[in-house]
N, C-alpha and C positions, 0 to 999 in steps of 0.2 A: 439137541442132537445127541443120539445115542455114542456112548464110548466107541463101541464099534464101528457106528460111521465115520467117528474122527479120523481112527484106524483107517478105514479103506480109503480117505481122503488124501489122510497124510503117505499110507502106501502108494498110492496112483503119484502124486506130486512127487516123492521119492524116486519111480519109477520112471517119470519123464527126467530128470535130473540126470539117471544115469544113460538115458540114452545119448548125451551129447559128452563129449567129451573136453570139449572144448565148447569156447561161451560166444553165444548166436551172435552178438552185439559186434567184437573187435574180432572173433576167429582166431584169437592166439593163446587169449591164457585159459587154465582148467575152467571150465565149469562148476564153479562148488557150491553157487547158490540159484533158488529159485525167484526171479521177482514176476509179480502179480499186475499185469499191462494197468487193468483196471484195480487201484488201490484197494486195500482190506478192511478199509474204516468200519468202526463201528453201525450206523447206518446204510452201507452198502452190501454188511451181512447177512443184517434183517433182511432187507429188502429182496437179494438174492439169493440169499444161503449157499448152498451146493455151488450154485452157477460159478462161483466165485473161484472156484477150483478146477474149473473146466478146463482142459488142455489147453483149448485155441488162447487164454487168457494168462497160460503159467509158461517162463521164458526160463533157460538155463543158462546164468550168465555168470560172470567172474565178480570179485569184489567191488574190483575199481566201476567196471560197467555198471552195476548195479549200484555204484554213489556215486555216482554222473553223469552217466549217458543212456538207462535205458529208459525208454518210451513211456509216460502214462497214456491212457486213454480217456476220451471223455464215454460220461454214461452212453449215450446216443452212439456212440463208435464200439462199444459195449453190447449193448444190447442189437444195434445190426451184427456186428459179426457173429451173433451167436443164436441169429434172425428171433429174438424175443421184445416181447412190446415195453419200453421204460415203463417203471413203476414209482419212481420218485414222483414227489409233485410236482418241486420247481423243474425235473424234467419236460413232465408232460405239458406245464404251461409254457416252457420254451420252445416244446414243436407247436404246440397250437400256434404262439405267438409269431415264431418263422414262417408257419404255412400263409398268417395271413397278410390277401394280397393288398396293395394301399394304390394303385395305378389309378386313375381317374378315365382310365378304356372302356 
């Protein structure tokens, strides 16, 4: 990733932060940090890059909320909200393996 792109990543993230004033999670204390619904691990970078910083996925929340109460997601809650196909392995062998059916009908 280009410097520049970090830049416009890290400005758009900056820029949803200041539009809350207060933090999504309790509604009382400031907003001073960003957490990321679907974690920033190393492997969910590769795999998504950009996406990763996607608004619908970036929350502006207080300290405390943000080391206790806010939400992760899983990949698959991930990737619908953001209507994209999972890329991970063990993702995609967890929907095949969901999808299939075992009834004796």
């Amino acid at each position: 990733m280009t410097e520049r792109k970090k830049f416009e990543i890290t400005e758009a993230c900056y820029e949803k932060l200041s539009m809350f004033s207060v933090c999504v999670i309790c509604g009382k204390a400031p907003a001073t940090q960003l957490h990321h619904k679907f974690s920033q691990t190393k492997s969910h970078i590769q795999l998504y890059g950009n996406l990763m910083h996607h608004p619908e996925n970036i929350q502006a929340v207080c300290h405390n909320c943000h080391m206790n109460r806010a939400k992760k997601l899983t990949e698959k809650e991930f990737c619908d909200m953001l209507s994209i196909p999972i890329r991970s392995k063990s993702g995609i062998f967890k929907m095949r393996d969901t999808s299939i059916n075992f009834s004796n009908g």
